[in-house]
Backbone as a printed PyTorch tensor [residue, N CA C, xyz], in Angstrom:
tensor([[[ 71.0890,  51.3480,  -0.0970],
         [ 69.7060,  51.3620,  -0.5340],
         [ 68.8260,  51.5660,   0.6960]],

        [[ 67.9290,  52.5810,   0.4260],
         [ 67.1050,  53.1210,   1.7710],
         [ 65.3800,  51.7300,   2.0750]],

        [[ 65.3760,  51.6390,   2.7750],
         [ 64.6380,  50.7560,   3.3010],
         [ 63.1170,  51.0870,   1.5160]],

        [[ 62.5280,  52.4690,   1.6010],
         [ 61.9840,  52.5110,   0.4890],
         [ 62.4650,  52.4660,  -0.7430]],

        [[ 63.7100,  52.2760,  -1.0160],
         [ 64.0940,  52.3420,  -2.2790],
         [ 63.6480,  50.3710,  -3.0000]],

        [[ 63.6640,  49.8490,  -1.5910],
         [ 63.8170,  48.3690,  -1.6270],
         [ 61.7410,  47.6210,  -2.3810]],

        [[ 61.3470,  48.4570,  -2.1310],
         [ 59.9150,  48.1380,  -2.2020],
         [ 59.2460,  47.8310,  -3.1920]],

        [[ 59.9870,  48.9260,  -4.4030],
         [ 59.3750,  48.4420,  -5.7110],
         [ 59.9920,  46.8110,  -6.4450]],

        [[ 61.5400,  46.6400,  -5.5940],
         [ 61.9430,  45.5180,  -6.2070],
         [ 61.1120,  44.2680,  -5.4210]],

        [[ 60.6070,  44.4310,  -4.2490],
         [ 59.4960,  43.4520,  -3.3520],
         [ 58.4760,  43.3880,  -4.4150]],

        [[ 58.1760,  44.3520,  -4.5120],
         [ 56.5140,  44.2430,  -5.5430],
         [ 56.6190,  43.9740,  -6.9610]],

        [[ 57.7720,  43.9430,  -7.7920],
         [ 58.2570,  42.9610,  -8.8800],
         [ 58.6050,  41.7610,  -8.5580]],

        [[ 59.1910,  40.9840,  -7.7380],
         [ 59.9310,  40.0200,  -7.5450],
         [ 57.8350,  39.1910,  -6.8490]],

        [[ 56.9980,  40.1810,  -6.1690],
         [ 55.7440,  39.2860,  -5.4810],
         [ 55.3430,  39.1080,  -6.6750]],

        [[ 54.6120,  39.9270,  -7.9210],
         [ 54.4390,  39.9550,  -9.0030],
         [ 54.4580,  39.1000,  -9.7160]],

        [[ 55.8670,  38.2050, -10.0170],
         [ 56.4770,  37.1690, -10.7290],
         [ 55.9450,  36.3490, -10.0690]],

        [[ 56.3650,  35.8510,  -8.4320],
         [ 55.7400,  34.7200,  -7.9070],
         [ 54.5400,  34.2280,  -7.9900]],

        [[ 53.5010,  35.2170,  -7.8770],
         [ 52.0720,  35.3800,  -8.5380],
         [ 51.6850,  34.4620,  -9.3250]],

        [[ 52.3840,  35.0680, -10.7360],
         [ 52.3240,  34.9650, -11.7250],
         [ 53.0620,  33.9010, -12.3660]],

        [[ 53.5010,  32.9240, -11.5490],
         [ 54.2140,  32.0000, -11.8660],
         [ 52.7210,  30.5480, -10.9660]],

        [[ 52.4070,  31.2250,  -9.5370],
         [ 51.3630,  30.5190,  -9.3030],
         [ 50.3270,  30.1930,  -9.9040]],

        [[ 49.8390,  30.8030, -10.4530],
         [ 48.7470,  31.1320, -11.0360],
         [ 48.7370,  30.3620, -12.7500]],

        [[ 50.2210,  30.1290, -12.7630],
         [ 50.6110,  29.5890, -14.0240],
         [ 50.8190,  27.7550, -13.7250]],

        [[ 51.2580,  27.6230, -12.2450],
         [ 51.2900,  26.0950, -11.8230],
         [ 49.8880,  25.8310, -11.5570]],

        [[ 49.0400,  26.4490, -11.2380],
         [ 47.3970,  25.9320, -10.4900],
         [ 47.2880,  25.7640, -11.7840]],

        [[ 47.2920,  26.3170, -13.2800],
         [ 46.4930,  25.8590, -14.6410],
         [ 47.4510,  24.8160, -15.1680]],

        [[ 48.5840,  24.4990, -14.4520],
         [ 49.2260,  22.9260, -15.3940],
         [ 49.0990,  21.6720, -14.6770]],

        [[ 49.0750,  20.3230, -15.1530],
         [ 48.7700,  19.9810, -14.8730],
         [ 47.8060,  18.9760, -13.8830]],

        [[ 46.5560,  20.0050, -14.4980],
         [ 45.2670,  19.5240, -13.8140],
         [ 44.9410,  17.9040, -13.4680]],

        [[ 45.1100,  17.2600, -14.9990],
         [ 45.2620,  15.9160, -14.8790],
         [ 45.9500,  15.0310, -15.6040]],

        [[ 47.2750,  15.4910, -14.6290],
         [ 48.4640,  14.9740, -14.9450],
         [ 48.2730,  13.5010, -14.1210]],

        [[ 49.7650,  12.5830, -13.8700],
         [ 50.1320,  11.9680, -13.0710],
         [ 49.7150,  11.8390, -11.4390]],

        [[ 49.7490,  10.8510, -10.3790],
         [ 50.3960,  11.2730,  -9.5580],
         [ 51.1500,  11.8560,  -8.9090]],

        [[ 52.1810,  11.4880,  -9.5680],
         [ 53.5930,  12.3220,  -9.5410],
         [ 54.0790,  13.7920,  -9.9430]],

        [[ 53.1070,  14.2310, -11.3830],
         [ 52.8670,  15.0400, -11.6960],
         [ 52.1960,  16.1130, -10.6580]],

        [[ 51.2790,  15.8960, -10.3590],
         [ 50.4720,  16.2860,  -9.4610],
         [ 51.1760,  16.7290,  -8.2150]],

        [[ 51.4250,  15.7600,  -8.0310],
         [ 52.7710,  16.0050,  -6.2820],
         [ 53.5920,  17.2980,  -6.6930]],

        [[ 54.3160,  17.2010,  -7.5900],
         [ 55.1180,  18.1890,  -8.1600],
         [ 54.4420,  19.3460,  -7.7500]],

        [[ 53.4860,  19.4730,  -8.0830],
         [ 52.4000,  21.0300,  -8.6410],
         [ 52.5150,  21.3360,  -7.4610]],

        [[ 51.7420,  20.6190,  -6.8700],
         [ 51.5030,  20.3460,  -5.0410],
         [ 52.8930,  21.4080,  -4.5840]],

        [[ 53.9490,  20.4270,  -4.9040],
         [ 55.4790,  21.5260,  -4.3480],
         [ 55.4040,  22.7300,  -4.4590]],

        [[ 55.3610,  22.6120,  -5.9650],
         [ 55.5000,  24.2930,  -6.4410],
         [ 54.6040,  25.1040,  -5.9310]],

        [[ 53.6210,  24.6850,  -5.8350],
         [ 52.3780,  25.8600,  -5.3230],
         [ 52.7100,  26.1010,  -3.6880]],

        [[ 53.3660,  25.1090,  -3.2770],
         [ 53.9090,  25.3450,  -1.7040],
         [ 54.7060,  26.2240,  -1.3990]],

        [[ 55.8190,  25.9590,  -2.4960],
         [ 57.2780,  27.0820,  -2.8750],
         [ 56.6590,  28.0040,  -3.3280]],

        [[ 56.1490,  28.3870,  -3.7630],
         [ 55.1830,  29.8230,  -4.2690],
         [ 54.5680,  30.3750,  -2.6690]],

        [[ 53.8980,  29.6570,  -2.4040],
         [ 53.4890,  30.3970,  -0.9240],
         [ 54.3130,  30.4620,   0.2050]],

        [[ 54.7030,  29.7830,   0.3530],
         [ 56.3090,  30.2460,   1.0190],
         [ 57.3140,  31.3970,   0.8290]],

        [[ 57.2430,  31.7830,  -0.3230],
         [ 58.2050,  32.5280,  -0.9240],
         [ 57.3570,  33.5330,  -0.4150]],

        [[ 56.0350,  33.8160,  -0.9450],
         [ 55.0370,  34.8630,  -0.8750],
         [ 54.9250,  35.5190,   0.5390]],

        [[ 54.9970,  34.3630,   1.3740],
         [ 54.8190,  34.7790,   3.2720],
         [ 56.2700,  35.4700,   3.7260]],

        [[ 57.3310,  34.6260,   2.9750],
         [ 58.6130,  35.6700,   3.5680],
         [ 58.4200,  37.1120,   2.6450]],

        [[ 57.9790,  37.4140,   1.8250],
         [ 58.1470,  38.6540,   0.9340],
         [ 57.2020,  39.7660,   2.0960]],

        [[ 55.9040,  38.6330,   2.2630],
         [ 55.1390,  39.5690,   3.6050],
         [ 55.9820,  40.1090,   4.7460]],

        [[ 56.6210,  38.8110,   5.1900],
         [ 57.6170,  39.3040,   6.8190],
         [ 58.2230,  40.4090,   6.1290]],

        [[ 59.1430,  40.3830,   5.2180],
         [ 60.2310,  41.6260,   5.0560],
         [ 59.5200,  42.8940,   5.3460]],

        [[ 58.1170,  42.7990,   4.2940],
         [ 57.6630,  44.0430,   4.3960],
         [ 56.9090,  44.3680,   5.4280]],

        [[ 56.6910,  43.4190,   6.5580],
         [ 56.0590,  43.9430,   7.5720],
         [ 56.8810,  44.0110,   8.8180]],

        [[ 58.3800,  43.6000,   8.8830],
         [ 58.8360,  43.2810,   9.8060],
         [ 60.2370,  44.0300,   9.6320]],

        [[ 60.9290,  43.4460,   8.6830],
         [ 62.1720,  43.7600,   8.5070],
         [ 62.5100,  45.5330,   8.7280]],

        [[ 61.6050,  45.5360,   7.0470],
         [ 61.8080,  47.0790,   6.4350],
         [ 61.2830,  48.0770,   7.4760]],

        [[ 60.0610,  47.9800,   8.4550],
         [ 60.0800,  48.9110,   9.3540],
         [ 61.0780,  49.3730,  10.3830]],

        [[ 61.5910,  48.0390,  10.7200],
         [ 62.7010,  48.1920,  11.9310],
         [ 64.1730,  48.3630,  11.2750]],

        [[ 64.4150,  48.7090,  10.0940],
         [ 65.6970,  49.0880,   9.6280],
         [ 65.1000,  50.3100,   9.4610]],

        [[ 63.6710,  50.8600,   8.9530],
         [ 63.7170,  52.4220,   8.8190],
         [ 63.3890,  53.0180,  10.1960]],

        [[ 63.0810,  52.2540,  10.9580],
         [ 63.2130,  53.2930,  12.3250],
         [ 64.7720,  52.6150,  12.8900]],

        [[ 65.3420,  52.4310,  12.4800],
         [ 66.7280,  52.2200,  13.0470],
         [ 67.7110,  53.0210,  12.1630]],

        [[ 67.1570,  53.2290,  11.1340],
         [ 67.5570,  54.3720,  10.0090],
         [ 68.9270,  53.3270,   9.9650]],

        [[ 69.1490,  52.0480,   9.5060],
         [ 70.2620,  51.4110,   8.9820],
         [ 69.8940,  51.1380,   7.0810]],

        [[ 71.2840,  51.2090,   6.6530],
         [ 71.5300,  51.0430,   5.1120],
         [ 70.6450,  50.0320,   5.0720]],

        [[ 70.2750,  50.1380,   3.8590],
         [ 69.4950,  48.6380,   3.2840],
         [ 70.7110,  47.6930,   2.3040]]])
């Protein structure tokens, strides 16, 4: 798989994460403590996920296509 072939599956897979954030910020608003903490996680694991999806595409995928290695 060529470094661009890889891009559209980055921009489905950011997509979902999104869209999964965006789905934890509207649940429980006023939940628990505990509840709450939870959300707290997830919305962390969501942006986390989101910043490595950035590195690949700003870091990885350039230097495998100027190294012209398989993806």
């Amino acid at each position: 798989m060529s470094s661009l072939g890889i891009r559209p599956h980055i921009k489905k897979i950011r997509g979902f994460i999104q869209r999964e954030r965006v789905w934890r910020e509207g649940v429980f608003r006023t939940g628990t403590l505990d509840e709450n903490r939870k959300r707290e996680e997830k919305l962390a694991d969501c942006d986390a996920a989101l910043a490595a999806l950035d590195a690949i595409e700003q870091v990885f995928i350039p230097r495998v296509a100027q190294e012209q290695l398989p993806l």
